[in-house]
N, C-alpha and C positions, 0 to 999 in steps of 0.2 A: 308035841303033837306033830304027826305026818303031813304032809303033803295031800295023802291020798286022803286022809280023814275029815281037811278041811276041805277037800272036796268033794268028798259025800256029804258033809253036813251042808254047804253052801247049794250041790245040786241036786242034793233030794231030799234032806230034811227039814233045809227054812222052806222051801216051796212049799211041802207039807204043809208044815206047820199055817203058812199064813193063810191057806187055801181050807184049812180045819175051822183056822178063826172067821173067817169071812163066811160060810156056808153055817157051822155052830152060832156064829151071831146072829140069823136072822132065825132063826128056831126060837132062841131067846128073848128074841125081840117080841117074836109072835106070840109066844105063850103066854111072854108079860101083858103085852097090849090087849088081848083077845081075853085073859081072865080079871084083868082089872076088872072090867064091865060087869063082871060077876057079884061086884063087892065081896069078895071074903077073899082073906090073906093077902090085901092092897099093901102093907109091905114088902111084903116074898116076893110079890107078883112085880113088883116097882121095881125092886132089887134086881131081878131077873132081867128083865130091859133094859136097866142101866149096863148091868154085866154084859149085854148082848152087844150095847153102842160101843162101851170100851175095847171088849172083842174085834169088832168093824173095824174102830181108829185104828189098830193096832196091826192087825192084817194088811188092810187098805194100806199104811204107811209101808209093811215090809214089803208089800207088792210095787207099789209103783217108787219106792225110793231106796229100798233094801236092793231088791232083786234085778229092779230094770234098772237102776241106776239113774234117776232123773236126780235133775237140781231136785234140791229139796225149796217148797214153796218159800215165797218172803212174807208172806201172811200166814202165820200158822194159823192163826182164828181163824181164816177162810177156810183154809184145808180141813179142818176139825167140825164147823160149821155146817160143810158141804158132805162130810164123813156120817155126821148125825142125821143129816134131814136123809140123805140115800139110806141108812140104816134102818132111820124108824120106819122109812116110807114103805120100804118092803116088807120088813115085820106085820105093820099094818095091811098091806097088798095079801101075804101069804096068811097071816092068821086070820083073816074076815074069809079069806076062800075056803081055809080048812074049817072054819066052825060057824059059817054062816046057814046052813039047815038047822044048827043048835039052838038059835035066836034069833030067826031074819031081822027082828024090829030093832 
């Protein structure tokens, strides 16, 4: 492999990529969290949300430890912790805004 190629893939295709998973994760999050309340397909819909949090961790890590290069934390539990409550918290934030005329109550 080139030179040139691991610098395309380091200057615009992990950025991509992480930037895909962070923005695709809360979509996930939302659709999960927002059709739960639904009752029906509370697997699929569970599945979905989990998929969206690991998305997050995933992102979240390439960004701030991939890309910008920081120490990686000494508590991974906190980082992961801290990765999930921001995840769900927006999923929840974006899905109640996009379907809250659907069901105010």
């Amino acid at each position: 492999m080139s030179r040139s190629e691991t610098s395309v893939r380091r200057q615009l295709l992990l950025p991509f990529f992480a930037y895909f998973l962070l923005l695709a994760s809360t979509s996930f999050i939302a659709g999960g969290i927002v059709h739960l309340g639904l009752g029906e397909n509370t697997a699929y819909y569970l599945a979905l949300a989990v998929l969206g949090v690991v998305c997050f961790t995933v992102g979240n890590y390439l960004q701030e430890f991939v890309l910008r290069k920081k120490t990686r934390p000494t508590n991974l539990g906190a980082f992961l912790l801290v990765s999930f409550v921001l995840s769900v918290g927006m999923g929840m934030m974006t899905g109640g805004v996009q379907h809250y005329l659907d069901n105010p109550a």
